[in-house]
DRENZABA-365549 format. One record per atom (N, C-alpha, C): residue number from 1; residue in one letter; atom name; x, y, z. Coordinates in Angstrom, 2 decimals, decimal comma. Layout:
<pts>
<pt><n>NUM</n><res>A</res><atom>CA</atom><u>X</u><v>Y</v><w>Z</w></pt>
...
</pts>
This chain:
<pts>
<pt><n>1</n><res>X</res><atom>N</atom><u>97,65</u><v>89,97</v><w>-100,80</w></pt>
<pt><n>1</n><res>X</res><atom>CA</atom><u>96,29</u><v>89,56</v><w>-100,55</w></pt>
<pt><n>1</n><res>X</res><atom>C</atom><u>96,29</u><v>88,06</v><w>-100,26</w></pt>
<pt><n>2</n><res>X</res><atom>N</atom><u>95,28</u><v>87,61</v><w>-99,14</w></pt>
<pt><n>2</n><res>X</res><atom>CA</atom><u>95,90</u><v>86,25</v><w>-99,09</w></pt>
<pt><n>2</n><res>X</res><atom>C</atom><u>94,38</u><v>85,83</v><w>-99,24</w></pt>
<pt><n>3</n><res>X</res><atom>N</atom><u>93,84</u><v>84,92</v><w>-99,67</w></pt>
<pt><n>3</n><res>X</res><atom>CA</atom><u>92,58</u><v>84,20</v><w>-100,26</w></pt>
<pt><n>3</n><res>X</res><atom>C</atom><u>91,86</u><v>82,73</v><w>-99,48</w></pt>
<pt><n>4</n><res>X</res><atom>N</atom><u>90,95</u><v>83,12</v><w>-99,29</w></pt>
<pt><n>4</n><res>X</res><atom>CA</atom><u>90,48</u><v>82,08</v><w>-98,28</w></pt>
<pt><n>4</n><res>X</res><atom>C</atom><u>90,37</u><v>80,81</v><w>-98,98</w></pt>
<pt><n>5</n><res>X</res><atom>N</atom><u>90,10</u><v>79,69</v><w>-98,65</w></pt>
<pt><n>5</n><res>X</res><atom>CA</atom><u>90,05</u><v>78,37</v><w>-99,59</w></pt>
<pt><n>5</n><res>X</res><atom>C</atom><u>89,24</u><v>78,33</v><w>-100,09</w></pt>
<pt><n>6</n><res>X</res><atom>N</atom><u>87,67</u><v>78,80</v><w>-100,08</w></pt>
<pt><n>6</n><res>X</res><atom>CA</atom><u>86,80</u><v>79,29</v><w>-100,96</w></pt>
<pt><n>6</n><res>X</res><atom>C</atom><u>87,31</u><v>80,17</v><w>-102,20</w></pt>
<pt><n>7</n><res>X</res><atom>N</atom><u>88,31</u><v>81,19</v><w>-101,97</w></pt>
<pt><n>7</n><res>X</res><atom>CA</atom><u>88,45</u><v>82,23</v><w>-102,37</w></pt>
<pt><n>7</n><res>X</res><atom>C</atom><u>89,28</u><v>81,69</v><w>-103,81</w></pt>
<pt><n>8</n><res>X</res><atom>N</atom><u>90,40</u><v>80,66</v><w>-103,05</w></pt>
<pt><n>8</n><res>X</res><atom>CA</atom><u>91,14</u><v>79,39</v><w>-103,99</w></pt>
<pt><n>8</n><res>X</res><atom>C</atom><u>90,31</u><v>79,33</v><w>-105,29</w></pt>
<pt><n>9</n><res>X</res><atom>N</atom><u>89,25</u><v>78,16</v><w>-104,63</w></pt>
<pt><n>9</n><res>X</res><atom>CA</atom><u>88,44</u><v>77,35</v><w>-105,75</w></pt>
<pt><n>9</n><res>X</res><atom>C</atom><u>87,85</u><v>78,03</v><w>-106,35</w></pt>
<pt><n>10</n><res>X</res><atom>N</atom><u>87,22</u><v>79,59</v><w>-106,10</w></pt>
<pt><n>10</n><res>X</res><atom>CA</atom><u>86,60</u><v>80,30</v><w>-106,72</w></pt>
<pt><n>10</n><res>X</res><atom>C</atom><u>87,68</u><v>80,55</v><w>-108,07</w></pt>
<pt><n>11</n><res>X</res><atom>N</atom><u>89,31</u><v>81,13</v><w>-107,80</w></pt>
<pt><n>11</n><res>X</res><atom>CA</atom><u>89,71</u><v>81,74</v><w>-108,45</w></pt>
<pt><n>11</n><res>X</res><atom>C</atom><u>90,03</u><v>80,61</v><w>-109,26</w></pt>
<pt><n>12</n><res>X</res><atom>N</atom><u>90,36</u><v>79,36</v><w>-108,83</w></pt>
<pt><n>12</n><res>X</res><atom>CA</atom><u>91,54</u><v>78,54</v><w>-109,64</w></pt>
<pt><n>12</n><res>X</res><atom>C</atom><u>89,85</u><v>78,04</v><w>-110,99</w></pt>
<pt><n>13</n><res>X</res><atom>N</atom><u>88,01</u><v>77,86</v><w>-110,15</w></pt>
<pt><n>13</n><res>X</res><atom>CA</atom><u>87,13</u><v>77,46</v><w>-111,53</w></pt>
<pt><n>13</n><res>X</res><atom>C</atom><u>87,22</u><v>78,61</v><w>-112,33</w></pt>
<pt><n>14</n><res>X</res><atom>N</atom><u>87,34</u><v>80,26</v><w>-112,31</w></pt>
<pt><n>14</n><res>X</res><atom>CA</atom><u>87,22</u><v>81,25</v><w>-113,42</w></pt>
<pt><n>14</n><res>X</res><atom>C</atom><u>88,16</u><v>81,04</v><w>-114,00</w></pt>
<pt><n>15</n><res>X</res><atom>N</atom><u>89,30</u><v>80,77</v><w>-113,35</w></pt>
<pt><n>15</n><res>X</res><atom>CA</atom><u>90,39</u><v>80,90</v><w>-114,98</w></pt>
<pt><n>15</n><res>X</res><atom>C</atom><u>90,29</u><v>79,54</v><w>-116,02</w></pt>
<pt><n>16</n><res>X</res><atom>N</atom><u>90,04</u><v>78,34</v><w>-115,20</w></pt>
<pt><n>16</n><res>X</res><atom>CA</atom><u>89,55</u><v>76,92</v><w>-115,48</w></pt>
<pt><n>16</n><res>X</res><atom>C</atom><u>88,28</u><v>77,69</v><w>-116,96</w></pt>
<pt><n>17</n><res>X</res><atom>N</atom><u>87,16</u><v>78,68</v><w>-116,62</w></pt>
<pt><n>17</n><res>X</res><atom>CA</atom><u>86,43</u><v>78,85</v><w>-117,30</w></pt>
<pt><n>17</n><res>X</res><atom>C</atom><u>86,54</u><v>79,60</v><w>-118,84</w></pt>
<pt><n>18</n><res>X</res><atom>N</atom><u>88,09</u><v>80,60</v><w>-118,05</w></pt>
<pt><n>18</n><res>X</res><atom>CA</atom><u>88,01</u><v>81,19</v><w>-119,18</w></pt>
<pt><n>18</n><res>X</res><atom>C</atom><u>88,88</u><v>80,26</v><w>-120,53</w></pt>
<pt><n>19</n><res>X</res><atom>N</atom><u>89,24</u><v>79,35</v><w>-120,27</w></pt>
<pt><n>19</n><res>X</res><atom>CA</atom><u>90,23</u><v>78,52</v><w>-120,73</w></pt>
<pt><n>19</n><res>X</res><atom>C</atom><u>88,67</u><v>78,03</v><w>-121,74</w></pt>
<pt><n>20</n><res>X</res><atom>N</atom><u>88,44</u><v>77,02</v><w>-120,68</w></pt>
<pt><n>20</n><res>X</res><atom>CA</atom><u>87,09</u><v>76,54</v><w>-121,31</w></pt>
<pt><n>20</n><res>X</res><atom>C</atom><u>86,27</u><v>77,64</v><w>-122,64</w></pt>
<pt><n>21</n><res>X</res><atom>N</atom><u>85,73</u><v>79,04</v><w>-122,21</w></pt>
<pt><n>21</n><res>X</res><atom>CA</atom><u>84,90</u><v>79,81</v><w>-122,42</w></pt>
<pt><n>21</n><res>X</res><atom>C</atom><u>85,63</u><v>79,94</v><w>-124,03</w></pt>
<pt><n>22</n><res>X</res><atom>N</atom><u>87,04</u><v>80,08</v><w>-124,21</w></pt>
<pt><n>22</n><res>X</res><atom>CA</atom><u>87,85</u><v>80,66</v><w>-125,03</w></pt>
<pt><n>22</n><res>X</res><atom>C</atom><u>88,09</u><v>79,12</v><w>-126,02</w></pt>
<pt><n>23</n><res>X</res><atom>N</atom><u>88,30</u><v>77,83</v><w>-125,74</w></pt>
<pt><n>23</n><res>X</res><atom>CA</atom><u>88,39</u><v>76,22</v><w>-126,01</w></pt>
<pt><n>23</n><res>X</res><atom>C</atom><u>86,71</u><v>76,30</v><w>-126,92</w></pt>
<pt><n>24</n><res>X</res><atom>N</atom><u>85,75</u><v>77,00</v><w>-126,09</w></pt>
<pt><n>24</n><res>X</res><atom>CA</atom><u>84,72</u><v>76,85</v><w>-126,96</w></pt>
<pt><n>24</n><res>X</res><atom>C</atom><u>83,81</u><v>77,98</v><w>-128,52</w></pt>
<pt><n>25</n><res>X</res><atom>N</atom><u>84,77</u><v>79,06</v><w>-128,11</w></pt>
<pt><n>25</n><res>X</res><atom>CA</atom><u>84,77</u><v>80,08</v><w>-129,10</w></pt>
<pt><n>25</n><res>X</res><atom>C</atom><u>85,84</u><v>79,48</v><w>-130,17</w></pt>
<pt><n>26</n><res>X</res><atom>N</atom><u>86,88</u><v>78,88</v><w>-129,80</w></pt>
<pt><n>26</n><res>X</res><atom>CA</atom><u>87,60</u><v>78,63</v><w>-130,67</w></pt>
<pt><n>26</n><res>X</res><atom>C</atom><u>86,84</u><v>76,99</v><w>-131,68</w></pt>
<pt><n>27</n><res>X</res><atom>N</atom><u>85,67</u><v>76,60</v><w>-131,32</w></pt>
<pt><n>27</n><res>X</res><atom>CA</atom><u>85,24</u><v>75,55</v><w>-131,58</w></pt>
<pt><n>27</n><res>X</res><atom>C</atom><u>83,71</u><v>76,08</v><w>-132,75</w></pt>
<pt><n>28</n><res>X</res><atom>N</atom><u>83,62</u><v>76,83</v><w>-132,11</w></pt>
<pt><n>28</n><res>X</res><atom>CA</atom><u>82,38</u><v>77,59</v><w>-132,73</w></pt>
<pt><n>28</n><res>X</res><atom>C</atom><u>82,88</u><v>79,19</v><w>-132,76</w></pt>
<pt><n>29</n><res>X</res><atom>N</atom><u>83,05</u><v>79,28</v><w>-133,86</w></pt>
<pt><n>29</n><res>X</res><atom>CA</atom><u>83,41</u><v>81,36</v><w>-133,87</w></pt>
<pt><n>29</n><res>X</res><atom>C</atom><u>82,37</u><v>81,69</v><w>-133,95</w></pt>
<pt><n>30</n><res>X</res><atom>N</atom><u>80,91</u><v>81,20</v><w>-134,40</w></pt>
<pt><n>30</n><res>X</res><atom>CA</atom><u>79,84</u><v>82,18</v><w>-134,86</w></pt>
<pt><n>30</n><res>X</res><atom>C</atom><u>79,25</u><v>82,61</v><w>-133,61</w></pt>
<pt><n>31</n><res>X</res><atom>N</atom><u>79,69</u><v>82,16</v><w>-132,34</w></pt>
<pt><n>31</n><res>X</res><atom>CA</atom><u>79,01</u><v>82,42</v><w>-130,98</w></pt>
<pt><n>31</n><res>X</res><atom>C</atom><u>79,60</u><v>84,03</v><w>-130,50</w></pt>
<pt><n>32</n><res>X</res><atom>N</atom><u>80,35</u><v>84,20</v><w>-131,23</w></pt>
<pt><n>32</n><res>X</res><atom>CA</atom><u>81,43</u><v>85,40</v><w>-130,70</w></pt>
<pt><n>32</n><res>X</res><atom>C</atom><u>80,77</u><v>86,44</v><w>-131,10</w></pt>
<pt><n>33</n><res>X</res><atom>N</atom><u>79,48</u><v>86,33</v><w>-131,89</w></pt>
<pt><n>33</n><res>X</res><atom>CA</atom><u>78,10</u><v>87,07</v><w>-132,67</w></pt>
<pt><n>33</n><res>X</res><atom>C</atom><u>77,27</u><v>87,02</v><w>-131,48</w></pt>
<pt><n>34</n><res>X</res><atom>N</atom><u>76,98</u><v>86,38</v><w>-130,38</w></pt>
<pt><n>34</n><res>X</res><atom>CA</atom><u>76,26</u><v>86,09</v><w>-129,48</w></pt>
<pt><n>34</n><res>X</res><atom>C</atom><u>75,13</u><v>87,53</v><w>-128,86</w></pt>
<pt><n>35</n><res>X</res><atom>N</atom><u>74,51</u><v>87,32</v><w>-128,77</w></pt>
<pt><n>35</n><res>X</res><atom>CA</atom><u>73,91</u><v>88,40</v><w>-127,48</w></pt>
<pt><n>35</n><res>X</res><atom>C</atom><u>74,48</u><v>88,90</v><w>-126,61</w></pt>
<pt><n>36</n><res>X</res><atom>N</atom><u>75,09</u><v>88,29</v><w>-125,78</w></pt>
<pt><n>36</n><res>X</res><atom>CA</atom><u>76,15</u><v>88,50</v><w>-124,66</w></pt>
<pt><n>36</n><res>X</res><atom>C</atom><u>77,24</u><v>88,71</v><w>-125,62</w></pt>
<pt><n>37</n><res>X</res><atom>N</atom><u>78,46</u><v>89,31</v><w>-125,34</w></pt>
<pt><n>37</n><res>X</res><atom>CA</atom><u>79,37</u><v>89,10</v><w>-126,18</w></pt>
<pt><n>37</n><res>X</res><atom>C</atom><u>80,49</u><v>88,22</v><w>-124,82</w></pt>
<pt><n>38</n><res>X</res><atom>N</atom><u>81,15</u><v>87,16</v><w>-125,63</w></pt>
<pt><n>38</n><res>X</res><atom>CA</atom><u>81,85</u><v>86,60</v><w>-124,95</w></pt>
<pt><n>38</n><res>X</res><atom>C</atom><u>82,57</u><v>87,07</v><w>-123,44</w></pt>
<pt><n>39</n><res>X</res><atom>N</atom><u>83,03</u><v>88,36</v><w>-123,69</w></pt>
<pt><n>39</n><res>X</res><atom>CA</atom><u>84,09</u><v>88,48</v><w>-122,69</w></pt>
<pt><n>39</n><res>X</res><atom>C</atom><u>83,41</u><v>88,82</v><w>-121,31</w></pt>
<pt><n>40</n><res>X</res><atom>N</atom><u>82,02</u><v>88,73</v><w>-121,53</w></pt>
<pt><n>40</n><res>X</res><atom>CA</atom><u>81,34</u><v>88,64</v><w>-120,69</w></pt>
<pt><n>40</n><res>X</res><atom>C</atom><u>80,66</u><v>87,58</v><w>-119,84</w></pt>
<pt><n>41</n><res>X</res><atom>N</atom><u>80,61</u><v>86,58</v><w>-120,64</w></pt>
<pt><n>41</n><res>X</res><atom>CA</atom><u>80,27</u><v>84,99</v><w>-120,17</w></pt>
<pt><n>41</n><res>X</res><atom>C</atom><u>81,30</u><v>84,74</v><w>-118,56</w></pt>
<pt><n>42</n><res>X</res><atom>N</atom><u>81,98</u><v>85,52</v><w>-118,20</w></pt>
<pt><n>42</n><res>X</res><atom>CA</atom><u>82,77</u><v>84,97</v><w>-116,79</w></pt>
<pt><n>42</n><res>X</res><atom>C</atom><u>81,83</u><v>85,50</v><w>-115,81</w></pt>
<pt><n>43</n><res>X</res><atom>N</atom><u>81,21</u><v>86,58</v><w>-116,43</w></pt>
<pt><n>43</n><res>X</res><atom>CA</atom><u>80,01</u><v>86,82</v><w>-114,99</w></pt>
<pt><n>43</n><res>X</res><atom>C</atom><u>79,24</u><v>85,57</v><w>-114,84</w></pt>
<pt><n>44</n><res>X</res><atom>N</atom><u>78,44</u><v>85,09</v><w>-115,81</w></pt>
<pt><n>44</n><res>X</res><atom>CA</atom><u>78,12</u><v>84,47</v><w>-115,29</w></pt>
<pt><n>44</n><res>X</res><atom>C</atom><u>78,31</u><v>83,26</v><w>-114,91</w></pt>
<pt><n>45</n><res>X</res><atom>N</atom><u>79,47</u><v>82,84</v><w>-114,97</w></pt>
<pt><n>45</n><res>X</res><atom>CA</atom><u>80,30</u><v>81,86</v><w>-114,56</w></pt>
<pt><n>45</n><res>X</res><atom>C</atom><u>80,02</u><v>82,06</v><w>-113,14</w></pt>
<pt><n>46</n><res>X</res><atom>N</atom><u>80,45</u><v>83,13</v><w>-112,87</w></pt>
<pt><n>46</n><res>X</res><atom>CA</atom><u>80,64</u><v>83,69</v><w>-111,32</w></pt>
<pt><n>46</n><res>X</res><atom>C</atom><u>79,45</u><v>83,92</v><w>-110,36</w></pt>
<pt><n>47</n><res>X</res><atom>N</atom><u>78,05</u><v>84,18</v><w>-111,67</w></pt>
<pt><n>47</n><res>X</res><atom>CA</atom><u>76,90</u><v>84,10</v><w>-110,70</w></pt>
<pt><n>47</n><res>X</res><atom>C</atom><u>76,69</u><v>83,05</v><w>-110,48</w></pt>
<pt><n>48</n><res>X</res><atom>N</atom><u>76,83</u><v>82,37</v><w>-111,60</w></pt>
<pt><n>48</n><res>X</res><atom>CA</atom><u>76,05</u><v>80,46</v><w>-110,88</w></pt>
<pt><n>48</n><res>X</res><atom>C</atom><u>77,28</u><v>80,12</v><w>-109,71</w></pt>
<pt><n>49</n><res>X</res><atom>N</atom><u>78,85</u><v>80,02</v><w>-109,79</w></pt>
<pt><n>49</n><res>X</res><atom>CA</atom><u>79,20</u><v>79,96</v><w>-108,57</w></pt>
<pt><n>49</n><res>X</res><atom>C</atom><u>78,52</u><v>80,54</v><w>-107,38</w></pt>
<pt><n>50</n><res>X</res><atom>N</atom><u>78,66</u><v>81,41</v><w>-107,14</w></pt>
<pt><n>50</n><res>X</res><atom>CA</atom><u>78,08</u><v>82,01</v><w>-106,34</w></pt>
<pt><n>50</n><res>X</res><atom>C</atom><u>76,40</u><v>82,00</v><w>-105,61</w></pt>
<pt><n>51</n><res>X</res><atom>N</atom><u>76,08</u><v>81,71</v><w>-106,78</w></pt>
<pt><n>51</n><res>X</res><atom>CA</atom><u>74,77</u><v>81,38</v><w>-106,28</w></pt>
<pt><n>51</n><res>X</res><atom>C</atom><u>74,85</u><v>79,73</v><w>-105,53</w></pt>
<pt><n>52</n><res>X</res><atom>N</atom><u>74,91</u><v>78,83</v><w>-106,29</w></pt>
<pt><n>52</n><res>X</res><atom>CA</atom><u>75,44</u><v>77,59</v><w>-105,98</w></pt>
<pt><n>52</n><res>X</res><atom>C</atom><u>75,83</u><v>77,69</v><w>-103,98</w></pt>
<pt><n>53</n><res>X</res><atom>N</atom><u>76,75</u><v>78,03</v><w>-104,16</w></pt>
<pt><n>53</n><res>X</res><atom>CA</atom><u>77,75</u><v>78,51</v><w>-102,95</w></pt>
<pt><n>53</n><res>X</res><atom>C</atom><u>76,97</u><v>78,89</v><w>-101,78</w></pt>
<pt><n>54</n><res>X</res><atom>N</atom><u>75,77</u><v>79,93</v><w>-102,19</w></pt>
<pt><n>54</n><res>X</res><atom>CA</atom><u>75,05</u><v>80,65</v><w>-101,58</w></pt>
<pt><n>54</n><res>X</res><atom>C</atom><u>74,07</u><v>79,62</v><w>-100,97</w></pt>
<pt><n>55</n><res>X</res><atom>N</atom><u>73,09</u><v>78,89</v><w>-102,01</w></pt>
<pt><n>55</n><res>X</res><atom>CA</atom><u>72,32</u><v>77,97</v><w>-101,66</w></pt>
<pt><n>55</n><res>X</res><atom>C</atom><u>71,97</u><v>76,23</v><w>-101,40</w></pt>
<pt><n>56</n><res>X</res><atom>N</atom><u>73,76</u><v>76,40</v><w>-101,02</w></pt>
<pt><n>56</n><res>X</res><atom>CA</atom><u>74,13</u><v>75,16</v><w>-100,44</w></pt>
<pt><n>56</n><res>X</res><atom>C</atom><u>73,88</u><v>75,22</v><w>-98,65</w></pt>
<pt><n>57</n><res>X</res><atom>N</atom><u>72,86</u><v>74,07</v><w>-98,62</w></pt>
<pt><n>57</n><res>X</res><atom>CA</atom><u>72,16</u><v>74,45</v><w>-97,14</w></pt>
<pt><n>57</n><res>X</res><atom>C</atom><u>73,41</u><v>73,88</v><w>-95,98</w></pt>
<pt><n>58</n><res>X</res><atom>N</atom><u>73,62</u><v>73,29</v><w>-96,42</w></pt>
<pt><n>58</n><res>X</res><atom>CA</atom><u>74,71</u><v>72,01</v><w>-95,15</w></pt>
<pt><n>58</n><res>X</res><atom>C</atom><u>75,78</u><v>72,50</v><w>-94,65</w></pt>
<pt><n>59</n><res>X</res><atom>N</atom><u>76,51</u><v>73,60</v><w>-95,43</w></pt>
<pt><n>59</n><res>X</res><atom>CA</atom><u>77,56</u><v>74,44</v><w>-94,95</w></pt>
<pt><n>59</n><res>X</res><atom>C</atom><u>77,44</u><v>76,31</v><w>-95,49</w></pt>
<pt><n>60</n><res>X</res><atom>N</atom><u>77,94</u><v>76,34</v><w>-94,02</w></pt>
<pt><n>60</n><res>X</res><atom>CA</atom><u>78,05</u><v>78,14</v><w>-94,37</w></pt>
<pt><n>60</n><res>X</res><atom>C</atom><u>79,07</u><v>78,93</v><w>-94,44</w></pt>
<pt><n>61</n><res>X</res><atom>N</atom><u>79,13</u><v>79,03</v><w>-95,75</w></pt>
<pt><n>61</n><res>X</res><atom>CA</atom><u>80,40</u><v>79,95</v><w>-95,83</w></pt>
<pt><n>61</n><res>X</res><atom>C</atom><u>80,53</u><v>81,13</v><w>-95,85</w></pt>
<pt><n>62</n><res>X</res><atom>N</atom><u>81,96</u><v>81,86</v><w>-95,72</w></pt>
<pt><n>62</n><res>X</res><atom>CA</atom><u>82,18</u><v>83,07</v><w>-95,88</w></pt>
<pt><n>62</n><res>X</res><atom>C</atom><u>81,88</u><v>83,70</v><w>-96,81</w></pt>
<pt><n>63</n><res>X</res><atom>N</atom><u>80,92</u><v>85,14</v><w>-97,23</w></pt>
<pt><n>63</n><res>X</res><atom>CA</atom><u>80,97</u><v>85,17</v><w>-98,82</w></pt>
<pt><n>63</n><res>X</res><atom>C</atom><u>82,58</u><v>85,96</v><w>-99,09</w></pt>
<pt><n>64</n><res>X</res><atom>N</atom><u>82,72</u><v>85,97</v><w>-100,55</w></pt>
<pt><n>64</n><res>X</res><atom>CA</atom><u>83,82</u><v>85,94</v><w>-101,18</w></pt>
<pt><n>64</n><res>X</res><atom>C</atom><u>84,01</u><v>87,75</v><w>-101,16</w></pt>
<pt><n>65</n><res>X</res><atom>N</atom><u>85,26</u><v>87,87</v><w>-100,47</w></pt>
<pt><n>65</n><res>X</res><atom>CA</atom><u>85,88</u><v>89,19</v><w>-100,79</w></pt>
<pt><n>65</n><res>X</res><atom>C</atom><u>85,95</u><v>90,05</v><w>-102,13</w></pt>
<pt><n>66</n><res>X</res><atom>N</atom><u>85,61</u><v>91,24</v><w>-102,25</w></pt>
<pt><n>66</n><res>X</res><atom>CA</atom><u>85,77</u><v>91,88</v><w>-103,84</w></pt>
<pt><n>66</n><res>X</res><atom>C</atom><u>87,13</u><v>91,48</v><w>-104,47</w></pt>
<pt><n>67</n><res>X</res><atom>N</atom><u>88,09</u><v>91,86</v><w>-103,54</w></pt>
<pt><n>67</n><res>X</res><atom>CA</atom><u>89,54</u><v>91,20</v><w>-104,35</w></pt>
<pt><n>67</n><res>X</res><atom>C</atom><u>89,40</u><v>89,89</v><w>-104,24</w></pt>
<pt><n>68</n><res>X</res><atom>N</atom><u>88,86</u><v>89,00</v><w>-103,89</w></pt>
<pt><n>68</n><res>X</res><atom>CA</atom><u>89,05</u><v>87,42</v><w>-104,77</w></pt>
<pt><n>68</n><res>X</res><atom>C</atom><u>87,96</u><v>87,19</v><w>-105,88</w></pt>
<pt><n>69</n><res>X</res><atom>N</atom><u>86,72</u><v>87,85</v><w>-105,92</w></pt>
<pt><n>69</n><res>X</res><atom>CA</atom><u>85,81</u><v>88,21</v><w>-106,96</w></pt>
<pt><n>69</n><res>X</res><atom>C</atom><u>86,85</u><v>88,76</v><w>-108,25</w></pt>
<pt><n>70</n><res>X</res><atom>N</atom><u>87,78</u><v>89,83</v><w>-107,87</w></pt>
<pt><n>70</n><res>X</res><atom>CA</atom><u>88,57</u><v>90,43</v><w>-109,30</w></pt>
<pt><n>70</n><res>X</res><atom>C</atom><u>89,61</u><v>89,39</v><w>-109,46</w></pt>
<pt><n>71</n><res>X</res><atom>N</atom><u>89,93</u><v>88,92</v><w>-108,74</w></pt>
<pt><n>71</n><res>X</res><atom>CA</atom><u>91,09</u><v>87,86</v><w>-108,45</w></pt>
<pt><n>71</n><res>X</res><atom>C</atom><u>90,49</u><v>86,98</v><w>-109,73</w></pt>
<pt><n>72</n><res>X</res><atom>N</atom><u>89,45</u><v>86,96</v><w>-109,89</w></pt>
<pt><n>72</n><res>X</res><atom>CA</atom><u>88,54</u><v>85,13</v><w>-110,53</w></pt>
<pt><n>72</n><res>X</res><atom>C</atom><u>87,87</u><v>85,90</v><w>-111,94</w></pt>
<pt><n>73</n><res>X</res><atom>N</atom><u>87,51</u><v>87,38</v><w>-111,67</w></pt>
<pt><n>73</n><res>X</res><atom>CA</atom><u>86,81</u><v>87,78</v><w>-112,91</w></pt>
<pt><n>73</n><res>X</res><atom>C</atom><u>88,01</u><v>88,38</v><w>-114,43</w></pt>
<pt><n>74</n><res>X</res><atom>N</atom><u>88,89</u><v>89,05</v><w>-113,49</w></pt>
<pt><n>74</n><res>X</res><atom>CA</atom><u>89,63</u><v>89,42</v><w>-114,70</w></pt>
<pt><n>74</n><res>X</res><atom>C</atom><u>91,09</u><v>88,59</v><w>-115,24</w></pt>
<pt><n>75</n><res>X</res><atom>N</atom><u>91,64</u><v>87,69</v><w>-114,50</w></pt>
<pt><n>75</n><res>X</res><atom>CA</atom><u>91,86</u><v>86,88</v><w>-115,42</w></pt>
<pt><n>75</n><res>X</res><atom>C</atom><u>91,25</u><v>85,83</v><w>-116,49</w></pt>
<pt><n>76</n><res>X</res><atom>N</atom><u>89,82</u><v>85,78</v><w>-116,02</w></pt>
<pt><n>76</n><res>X</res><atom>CA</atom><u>89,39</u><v>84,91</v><w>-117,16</w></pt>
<pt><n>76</n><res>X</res><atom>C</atom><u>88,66</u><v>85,91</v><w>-118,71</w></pt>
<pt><n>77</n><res>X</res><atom>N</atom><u>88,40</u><v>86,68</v><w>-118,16</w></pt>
<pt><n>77</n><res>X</res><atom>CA</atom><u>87,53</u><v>87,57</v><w>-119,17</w></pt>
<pt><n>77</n><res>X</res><atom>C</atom><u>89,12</u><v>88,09</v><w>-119,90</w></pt>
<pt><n>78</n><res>X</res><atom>N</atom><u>90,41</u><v>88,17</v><w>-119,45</w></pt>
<pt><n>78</n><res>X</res><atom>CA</atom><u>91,86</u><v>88,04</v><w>-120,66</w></pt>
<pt><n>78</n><res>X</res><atom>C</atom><u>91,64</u><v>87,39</v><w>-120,97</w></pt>
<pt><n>79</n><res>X</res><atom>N</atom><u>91,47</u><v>86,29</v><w>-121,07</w></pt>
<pt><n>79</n><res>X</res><atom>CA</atom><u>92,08</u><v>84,87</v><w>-121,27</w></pt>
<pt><n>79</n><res>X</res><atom>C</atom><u>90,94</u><v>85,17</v><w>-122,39</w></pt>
<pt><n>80</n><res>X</res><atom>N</atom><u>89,44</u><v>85,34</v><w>-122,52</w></pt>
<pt><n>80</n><res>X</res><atom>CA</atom><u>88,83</u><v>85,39</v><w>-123,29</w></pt>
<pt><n>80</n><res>X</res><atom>C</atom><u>88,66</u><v>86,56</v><w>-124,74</w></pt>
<pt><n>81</n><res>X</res><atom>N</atom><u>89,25</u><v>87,62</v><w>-123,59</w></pt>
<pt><n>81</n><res>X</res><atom>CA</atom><u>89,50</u><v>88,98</v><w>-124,71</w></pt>
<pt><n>81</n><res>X</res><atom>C</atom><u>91,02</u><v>88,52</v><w>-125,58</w></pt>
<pt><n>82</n><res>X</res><atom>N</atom><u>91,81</u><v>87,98</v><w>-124,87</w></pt>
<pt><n>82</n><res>X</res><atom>CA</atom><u>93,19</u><v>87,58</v><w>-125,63</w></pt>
<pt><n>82</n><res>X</res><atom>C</atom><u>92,57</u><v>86,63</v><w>-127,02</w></pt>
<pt><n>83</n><res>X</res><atom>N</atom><u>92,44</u><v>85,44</v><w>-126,37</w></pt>
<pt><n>83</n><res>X</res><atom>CA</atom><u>91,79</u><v>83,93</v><w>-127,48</w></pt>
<pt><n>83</n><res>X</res><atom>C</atom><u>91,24</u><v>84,97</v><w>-128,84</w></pt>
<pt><n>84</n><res>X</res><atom>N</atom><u>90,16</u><v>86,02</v><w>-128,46</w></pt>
<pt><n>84</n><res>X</res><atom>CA</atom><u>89,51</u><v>86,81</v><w>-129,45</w></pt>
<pt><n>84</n><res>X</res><atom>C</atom><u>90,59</u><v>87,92</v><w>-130,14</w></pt>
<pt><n>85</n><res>X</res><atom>N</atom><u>91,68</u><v>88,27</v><w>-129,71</w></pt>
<pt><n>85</n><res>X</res><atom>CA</atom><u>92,63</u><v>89,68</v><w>-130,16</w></pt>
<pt><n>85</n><res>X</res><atom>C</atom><u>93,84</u><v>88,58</v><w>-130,76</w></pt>
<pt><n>86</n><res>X</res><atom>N</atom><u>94,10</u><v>87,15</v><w>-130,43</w></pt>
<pt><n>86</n><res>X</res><atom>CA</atom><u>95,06</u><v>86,70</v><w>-131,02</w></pt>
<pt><n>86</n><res>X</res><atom>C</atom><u>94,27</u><v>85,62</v><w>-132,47</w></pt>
<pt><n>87</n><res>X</res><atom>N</atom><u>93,40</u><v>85,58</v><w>-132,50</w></pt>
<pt><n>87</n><res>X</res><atom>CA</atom><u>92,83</u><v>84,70</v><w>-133,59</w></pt>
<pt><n>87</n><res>X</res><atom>C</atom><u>91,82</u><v>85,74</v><w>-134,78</w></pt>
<pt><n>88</n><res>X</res><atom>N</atom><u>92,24</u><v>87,23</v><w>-134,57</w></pt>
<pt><n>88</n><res>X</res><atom>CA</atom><u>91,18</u><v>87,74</v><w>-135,39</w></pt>
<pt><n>88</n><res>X</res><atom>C</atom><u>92,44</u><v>88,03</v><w>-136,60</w></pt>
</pts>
């Protein structure tokens, strides 16, 4: 699969997030009680990208292929299910 340069920055901010997402569960555990449950927070990582992306007037981009969408969603939502299966 080869990934457009959008497709890049998309994938290289979700894992960036889940790092983050997992840096901040590990800072606060009582969030892991949340409404959302964590391993879900990469969606919306991915909607505000995306939206962002979407309603940037000055340039038009390609939207993002489903395989660079899974490319960006499921390594970070590991990264977040791991942080939670290696610290319980």
């Amino acid at each position: 699969m080869k990934l457009s340069r959008i497709g890049v920055v998309y994938v290289s901010t979700m894992i960036a997030s889940g790092f983050l997402i997992a840096a901040v569960l590990m800072a606060r555990p009582a969030w892991e009680d949340a409404f959302l449950p964590p391993f879900v927070w990469p969606f919306a990582v991915s909607f505000m990208f995306e939206l962002v992306l979407n309603l940037s007037s000055r340039v038009r981009f390609k939207p993002l292929t489903m395989e660079e969408r899974l490319a960006g969603i499921l390594p970070a939502s590991l990264i977040v299910i791991a942080r939670s299966a290696f610290t319980s």
